[in-house]
N, C-alpha and C positions, 0 to 999 in steps of 0.2 A: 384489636383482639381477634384472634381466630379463634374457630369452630374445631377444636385437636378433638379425633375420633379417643374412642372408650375401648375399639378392639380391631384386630384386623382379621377378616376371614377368608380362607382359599391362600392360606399363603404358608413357608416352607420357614421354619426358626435354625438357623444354625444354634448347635445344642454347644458348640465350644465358643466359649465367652471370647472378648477381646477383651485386653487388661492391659491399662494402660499405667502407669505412677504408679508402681509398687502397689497397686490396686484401689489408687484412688479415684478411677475413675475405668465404670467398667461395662460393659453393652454385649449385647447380641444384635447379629444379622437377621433381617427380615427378607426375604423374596420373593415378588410379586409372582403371579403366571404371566404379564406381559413382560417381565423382564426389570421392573423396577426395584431399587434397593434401599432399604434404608436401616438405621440400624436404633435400638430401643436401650437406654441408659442409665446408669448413677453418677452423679459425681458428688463426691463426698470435699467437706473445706479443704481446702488450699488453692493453688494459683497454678491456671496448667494451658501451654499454648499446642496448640494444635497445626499443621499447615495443611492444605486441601490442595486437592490434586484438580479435582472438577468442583463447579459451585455445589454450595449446600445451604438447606435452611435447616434452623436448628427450632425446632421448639418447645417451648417449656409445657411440659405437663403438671409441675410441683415441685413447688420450692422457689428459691430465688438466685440468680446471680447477676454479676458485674461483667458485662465486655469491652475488648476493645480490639478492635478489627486492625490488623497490619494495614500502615500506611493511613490510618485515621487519627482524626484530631479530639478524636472526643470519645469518652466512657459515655455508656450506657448499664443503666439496671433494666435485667426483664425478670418478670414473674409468670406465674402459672396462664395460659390464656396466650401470652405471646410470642414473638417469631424475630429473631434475626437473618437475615442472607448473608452469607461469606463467598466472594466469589473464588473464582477457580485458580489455582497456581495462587494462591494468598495464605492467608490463615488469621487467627484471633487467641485472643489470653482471655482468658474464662476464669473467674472468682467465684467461687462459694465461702461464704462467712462464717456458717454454721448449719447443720441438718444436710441432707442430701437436694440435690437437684435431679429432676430427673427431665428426659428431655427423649424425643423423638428427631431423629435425623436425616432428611432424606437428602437424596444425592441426583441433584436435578442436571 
């Protein structure tokens, strides 16, 4: 389990959402002053694959879902507390069951 921060401060919100699935899954950008980025989210039930251009970790702040990482042999459930890595030029298929997910995403 990790230690997911409660707030970020000194840092810059992009005010226009990204919207992904007909809006079932939706975030803003975050932007560091050194330069780092990541971006703060919902995803509401259904089943939605994503591909990553550079690695990311994904972490749950609340709620629960199902992954499975392209080119892996096995699902996983996380909950609030923990952390997936997806590496770069890859991607993952992401479940929520029911209620929202919500997740922090940084782009390492």
């Amino acid at each position: 389990m990790t230690s997911l921060p409660t707030q970020f401060s000194g840092v810059t919100v992009t005010a226009k959402a990204n919207v992904y699935f007909d809006g079932k899954v939706v975030s803003h950008t975050v932007l560091f002053p050194d330069g780092a980025k990541k971006t703060l989210g919902l995803i509401f039930p259904g089943s939605f694959h994503f591909n990553t251009g550079v690695p990311e970790r994904m972490e749950i702040v609340a709620g629960k879902c199902r992954v499975t990482l392209d080119n892996g042999d096995s699902t996983r459930d996380y909950a609030d507390g923990e952390h997936f890595d997806v590496a770069g030029k890859s991607g993952f298929t992401i479940k929520v069951a029911n209620g929202t997910c919500e997740y922090i995403c940084s782009f390492l």
